[in-house]
C-alpha positions in Angstrom: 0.8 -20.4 -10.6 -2.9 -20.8 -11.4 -5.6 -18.3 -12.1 -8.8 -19.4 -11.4 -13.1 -18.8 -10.3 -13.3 -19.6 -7.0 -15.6 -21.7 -5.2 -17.4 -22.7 -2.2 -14.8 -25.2 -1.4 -12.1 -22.3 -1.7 -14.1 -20.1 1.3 -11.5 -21.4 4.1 -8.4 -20.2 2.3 -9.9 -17.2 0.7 -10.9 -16.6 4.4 -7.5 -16.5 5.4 -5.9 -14.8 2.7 -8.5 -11.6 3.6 -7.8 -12.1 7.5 -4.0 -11.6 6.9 -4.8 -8.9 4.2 -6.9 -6.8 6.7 -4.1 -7.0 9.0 -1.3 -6.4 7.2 -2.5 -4.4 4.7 -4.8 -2.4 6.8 -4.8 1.2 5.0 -5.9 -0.4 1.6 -9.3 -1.7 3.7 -12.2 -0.6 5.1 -13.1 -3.3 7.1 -10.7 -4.4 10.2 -9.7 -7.9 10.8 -11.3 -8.3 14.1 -14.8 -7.4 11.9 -14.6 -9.9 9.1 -13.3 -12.6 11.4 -16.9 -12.5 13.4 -18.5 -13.0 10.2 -20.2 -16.3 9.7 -19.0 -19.3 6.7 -21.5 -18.1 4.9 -20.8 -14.9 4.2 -17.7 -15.8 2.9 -19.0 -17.8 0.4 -21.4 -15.1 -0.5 -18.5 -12.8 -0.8 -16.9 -14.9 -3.8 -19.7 -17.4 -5.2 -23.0 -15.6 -4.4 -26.2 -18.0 -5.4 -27.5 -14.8 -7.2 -24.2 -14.1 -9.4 -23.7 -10.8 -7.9 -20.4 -11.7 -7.1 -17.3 -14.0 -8.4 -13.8 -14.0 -7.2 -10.5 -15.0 -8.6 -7.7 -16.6 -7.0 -4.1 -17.2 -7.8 -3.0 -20.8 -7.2 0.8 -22.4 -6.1 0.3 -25.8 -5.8 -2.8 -25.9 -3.0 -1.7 -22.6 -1.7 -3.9 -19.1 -2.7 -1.8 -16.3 -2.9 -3.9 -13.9 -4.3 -7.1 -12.8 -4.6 -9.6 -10.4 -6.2 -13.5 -10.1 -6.2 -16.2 -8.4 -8.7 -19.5 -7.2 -7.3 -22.4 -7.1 -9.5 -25.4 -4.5 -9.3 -29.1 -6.7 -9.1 -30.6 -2.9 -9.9 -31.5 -2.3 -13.3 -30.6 0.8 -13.8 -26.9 -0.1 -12.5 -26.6 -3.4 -14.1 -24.6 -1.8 -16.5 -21.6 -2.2 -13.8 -19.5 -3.6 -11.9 -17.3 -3.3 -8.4 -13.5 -4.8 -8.6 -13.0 -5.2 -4.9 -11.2 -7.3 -2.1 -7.6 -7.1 -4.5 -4.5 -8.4 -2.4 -1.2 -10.9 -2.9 0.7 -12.2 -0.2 3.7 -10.6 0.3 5.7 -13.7 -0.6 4.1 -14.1 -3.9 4.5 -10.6 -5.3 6.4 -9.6 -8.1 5.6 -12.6 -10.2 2.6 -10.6 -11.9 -0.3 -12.3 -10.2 -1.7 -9.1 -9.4 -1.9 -8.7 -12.9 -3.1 -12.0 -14.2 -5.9 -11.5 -11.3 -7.0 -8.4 -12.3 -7.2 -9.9 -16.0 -9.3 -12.6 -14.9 -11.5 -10.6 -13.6 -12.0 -7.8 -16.5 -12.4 -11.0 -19.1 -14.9 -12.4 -16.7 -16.9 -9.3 -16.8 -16.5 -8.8 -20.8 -18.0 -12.2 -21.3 -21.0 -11.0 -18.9 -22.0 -9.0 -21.9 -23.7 -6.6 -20.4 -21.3 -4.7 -18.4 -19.9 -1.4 -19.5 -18.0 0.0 -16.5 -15.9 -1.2 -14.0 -15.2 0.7 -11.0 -12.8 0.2 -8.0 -11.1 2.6 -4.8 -7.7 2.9 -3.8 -6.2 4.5 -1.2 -4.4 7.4 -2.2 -0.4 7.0 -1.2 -1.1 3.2 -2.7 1.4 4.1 -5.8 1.8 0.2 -6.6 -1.7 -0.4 -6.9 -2.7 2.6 -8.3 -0.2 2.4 -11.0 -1.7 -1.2 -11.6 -5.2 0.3 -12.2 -3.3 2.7 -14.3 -1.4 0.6 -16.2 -5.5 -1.2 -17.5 -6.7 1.5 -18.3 -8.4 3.0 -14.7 -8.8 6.4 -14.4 -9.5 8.4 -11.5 -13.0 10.3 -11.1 -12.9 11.8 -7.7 -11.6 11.3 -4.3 -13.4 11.3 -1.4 -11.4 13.1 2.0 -11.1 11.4 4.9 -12.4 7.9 3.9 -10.2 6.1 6.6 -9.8 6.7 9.7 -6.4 5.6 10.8 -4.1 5.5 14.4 -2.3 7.7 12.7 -4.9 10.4 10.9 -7.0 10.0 8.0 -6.4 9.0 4.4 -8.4 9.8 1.1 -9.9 7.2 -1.2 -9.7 7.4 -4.8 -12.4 6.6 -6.9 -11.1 5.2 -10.5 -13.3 4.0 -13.4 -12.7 2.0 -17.0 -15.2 1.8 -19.8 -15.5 -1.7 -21.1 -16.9 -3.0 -24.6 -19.1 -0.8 -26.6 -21.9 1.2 -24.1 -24.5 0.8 -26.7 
């Protein structure tokens, strides 16, 4: 396995690792499969190599097969530049439980150390979501709030949790 920045060339299997996560993994999303499938190429590649460096996504390599996947978003405000967004985290099935999850989320707290001037790194999780949320847990997360009724699900509604880490020296 392979951690590393994706790419415009990677939109097509980053695509399809989102498509299958929205669909089998449809409580941990806000968007539905159906949605993000109408979107255009390009939004994909905005999504995880945006021209304007607000966002950069990480994906977990076997062989020419992505497995995983894991985005940051950036803020262009001044006022928020400060942080950043960990969003769009998912491993296929098949690949989990050889710490990918891990190594992605990694990837993407060293890339946003090295931005230099990021300080906090935020992220939600939907609450029931013990693997993940012990994940975020386990680096240091914490959880700030939760926001009621975030999802609205076939079978009733489900509460986001919103979790937060400092990150280098706030200056």
């Amino acid at each position: 396995m392979r951690i590393v920045q994706l790419t415009a060339a990677d939109a097509r299997p980053y695509r399809a690792v989102m498509l299958h996560a929205y669909a089998h993994a449809a409580d941990a999303f806000t968007s539905t499969p159906e949605e993000r499938a109408a979107e255009p190429q390009g939004w994909w590649v905005k999504r995880i190599a945006n021209p304007d460096g607000l966002t950069v996504a990480f994906g977990a390599f076997d062989g020419h097969a992505l497995q995983g996947v894991v985005a940051l978003e950036y803020s262009a405000k001044p006022k928020t530049r400060h942080k950043a967004l960990v969003v769009g985290m998912y491993v296929m099935p098949a690949a989990r439980g050889r710490g990918l999850a891990r190594s992605l989320l990694q990837a993407a707290l060293n890339q946003a150390a090295d931005r230099g001037e990021i300080t906090v790194l935020q992220l939600e999780v939907t609450q029931g979501n013990q693997p993940a949320f012990r994940l975020y847990q386990s680096f240091g997360f914490e959880t700030f709030g939760t926001e009621p009724m975030a999802l609205r699900t076939p079978l009733g509604y489900l509460a986001k949790l919103h979790m937060w880490r400092r990150l280098g020296d706030p200056g």
